[in-house]
N, C-alpha and C positions, 0 to 999 in steps of 0.2 A: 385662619388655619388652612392648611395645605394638605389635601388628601394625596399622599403618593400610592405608586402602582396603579395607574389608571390601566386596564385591559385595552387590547388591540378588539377584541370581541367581546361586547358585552351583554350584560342578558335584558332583560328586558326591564325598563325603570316601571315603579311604581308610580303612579297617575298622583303626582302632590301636587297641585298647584297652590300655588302664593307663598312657596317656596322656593328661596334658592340655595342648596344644599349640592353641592362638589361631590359630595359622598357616591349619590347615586348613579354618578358617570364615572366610579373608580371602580381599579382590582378589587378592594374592600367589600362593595355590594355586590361584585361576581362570587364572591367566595360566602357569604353568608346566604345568597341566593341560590348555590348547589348545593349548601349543607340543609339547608330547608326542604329543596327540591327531594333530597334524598330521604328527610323524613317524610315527604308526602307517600312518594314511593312504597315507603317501607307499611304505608300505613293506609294506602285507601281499598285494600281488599277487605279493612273492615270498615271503612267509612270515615274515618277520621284524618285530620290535619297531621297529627303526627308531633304537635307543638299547638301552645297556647300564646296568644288567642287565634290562630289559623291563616291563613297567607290575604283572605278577602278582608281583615280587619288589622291587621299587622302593623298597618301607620294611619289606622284614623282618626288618634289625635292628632294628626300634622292637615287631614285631607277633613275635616270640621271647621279650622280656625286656620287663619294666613299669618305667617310670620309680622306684617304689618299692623296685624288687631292685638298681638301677643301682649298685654303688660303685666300677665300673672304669670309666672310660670312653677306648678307646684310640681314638683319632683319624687316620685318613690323610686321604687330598686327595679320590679319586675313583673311579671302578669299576676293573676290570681294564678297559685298551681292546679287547685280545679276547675277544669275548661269551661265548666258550666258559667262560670262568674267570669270571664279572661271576656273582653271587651274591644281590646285597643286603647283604652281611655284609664292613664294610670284609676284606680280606686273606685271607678265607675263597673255600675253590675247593669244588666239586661233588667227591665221593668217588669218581668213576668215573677219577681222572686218578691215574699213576704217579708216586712220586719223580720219576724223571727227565721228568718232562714239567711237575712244577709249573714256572709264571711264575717268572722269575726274581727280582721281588719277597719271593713266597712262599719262597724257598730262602733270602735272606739273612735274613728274618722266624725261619725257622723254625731256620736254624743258630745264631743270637743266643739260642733260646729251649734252645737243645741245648747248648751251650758254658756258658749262663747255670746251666742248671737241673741239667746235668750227667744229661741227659736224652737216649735215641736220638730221632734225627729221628723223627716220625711216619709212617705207610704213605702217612694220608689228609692230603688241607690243608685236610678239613671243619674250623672250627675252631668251629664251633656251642653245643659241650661247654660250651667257658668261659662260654658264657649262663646255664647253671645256676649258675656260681658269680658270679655277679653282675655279669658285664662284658658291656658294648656294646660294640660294632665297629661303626664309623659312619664314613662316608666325610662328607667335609665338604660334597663337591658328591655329591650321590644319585645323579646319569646323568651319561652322557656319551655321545658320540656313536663308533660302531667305531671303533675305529684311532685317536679323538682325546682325548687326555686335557686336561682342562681346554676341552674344549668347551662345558660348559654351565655355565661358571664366570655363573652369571646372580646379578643382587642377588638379588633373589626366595629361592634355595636358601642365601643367606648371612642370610636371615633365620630360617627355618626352623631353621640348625645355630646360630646363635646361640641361640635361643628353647632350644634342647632343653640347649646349655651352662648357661645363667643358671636353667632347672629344676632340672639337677643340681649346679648350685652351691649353690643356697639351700639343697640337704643337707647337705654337705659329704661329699664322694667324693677318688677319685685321678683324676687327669686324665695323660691320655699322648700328647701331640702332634708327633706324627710329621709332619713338612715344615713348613715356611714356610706352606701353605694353612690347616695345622689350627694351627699356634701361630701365628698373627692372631687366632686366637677366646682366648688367655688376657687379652686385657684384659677379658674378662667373667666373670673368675673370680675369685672374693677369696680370697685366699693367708690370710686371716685362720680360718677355718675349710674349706680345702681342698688338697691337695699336687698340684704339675703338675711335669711331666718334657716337657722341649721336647728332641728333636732329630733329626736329620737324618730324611728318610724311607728305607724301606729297599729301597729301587729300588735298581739297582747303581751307579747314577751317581750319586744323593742319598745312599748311605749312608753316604759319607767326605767330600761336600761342604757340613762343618759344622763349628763347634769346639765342635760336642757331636753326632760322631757317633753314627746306630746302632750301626752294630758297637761292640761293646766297652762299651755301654750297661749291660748288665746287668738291660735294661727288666723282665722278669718279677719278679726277685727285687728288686730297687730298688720297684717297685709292691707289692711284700707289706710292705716295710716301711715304707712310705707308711700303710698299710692298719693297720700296728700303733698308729704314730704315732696314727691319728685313731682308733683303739680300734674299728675294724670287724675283722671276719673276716676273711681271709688267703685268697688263692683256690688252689683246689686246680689248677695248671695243669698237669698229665700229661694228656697227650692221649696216646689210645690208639694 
């Protein structure tokens, strides 16, 4: 894919390495990069980003894992909308929050992964770990705005998560697209050397609003054998 409008003046890239992504030397990243800027603006006379998860964590699932470790790639739509849980790391939360206080996204996610793997719930919903084994957690739209999900549903972020799909297609990985937001990105994927799992997302309302729910997916253990299929290593998914 071809980013057009590259800027004569650009602003300043984000520090990704083991990435190589066109995006962030295009007009594309100037233009999401003063719409950001302008919410910081608006918003550090009381301390805050202005957008979730905030400009210091905005691509760390790309700046955790390298394009070349990628063979999982799980997909949701957008941040947590309360900033307290917004990460950078689609469905991953901060280690300081209890069972009973994770998002209730985070609890259908993680009892699917319990039920699946025949695994106890985890303490933490850092879900970081699985970087080591080779998976992205990539939200489709990077920011959003507190309390709004699908606020920054902007072209601009739908070229970016395209650009990083049509990368890790040309390897061939497992693809896992959770909601409608992130399965519109499989027509950029060629089934001819790559395996995708489309369904529901696991919010409590999107989790059965599918005829291929989450619940009852089996998503973890269905992705190792994806993973067999295409002769890659199998991810070790116990979280602590």
């Amino acid at each position: 894919m071809k980013i057009k409008g590259t800027a004569s003046k650009m602003p300043s890239q984000p520090k990704v390495d083991g990435w190589d992504l066109s995006f962030f030397n295009s007009g594309e990243w100037q233009v999401c990069d003063e719409r950001l800027k302008d919410l910081e603006k608006i918003n550090r006379k009381i301390g805050r980003d202005g957008y979730n998860p905030g400009r210091a964590s905005l691509f760390k699932a790309l700046k955790i894992i390298s394009q070349d470790e990628v063979r999982v790639c799980i997909m949701g739509q957008d941040p947590y909308p309360d900033g307290k849980y917004a990460t950078g790391v689609a469905f991953s939360i901060p280690d300081t929050f209890r069972q009973d206080e994770f998002p209730p996204t985070l609890s259908t996610f993680l009892k699917e992964y319990s039920t699946d793997l025949r695994l106890p719930i985890p303490n933490s919903g850092n879900l970081d770990k699985w970087t080591q084994s080779g998976v992205l957690l990539w939200n489709a739209i990077p920011s959003c705005l507190p309390g709004r999900s699908l606020s920054h549903d902007w072209p601009e972020w739908r070229l970016l998560t395209q650009e990083i799909v049509e990368t890790l297609a040309k390897k061939g990985i497992a693809f896992a697209l959770l909601g409608q937001v992130a399965r519109s990105y499989s027509r950029y994927i060629n089934l001819a050397n790559n395996c995708v799992i489309c369904t529901s997302h696991p919010s409590p309302r999107g989790s059965y609003a599918s005829k291929t729910p989450f619940i009852g997916s089996r998503l973890f253990s269905t992705l190792n054998d994806h993973l067999n299929y295409l002769g890659l290593d199998t991810v070790d998914w116990k979280l602590p």
